[in-house]
C-alpha positions in Angstrom: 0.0 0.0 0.0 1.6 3.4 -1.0 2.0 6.1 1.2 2.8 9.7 0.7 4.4 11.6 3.3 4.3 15.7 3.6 7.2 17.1 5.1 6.5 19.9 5.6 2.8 19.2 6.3 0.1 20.0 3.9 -2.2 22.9 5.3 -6.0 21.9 4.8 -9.8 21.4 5.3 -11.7 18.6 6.6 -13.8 18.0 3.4 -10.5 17.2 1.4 -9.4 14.4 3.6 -9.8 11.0 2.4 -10.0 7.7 4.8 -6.6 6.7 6.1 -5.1 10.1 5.8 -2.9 10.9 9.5 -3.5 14.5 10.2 -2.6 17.1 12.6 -5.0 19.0 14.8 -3.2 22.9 14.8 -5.9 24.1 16.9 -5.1 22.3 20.2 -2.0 22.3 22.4 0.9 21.2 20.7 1.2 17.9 21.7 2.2 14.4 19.6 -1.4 13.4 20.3 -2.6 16.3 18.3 -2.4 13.4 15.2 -5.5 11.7 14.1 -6.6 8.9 11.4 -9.1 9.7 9.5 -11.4 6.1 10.0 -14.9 6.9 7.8 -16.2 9.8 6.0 -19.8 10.2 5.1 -21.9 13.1 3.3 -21.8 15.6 6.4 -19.2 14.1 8.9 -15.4 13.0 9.3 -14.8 10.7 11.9 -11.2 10.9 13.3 -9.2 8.6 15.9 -6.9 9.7 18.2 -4.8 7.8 20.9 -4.1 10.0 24.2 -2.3 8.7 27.0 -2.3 10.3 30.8 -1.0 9.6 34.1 -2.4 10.2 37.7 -0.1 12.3 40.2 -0.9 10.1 42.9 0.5 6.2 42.8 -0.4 4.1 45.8 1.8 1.2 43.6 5.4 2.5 44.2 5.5 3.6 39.8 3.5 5.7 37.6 -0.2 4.9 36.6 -0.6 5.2 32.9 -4.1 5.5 31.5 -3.8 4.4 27.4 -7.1 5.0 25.4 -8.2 6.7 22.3 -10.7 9.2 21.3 -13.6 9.3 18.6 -13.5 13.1 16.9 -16.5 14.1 14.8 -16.1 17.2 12.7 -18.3 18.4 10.3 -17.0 18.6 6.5 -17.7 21.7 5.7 -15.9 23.2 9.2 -13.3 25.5 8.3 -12.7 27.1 11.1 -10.5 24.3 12.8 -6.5 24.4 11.0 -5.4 20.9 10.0 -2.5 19.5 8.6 -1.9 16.4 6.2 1.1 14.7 7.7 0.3 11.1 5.1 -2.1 10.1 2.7 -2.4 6.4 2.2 -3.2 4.8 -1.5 -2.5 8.7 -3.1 -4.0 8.1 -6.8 
């Protein structure tokens, strides 16, 4: 499966992403779980997936409590308010 990588990123909107593309959220705290997959698209939404990891302060256990998970995102298509970035765009045709 090809794969075409921006370096720099691609500036862009959320109706011209395609499923599989890896973007970057620009709007929220720069952070490396600021990146997203797109996983569907349909005529008024893209739904996005994004992994987030946190830890507690407190730790009764002697080490650091790590809390993995990941986040559903729905954005309308036609938003352009929100700044993206297209970081990989899988099957590019």
């Amino acid at each position: 499966m090809p794969t075409e990588t921006f370096n720099p990123p691609v500036t862009t909107y959320f109706r011209d992403v395609k499923i599989g593309d890896v973007i970057r959220l620009d709007f929220m705290t720069p952070s490396p779980f600021n990146v997203c997959v797109v996983r569907n698209i349909d005529s008024k939404y893209v739904y996005l997936y994004r992994s987030y990891i946190h830890t507690s302060e407190i730790s009764y256990s002697g080490g650091v409590i790590c809390y993995q998970g990941h986040e559903d995102i729905v954005v309308d298509r036609n938003n352009t308010s929100m700044n993206i970035s297209l970081l990989e765009r899988r099957n590019p045709a």
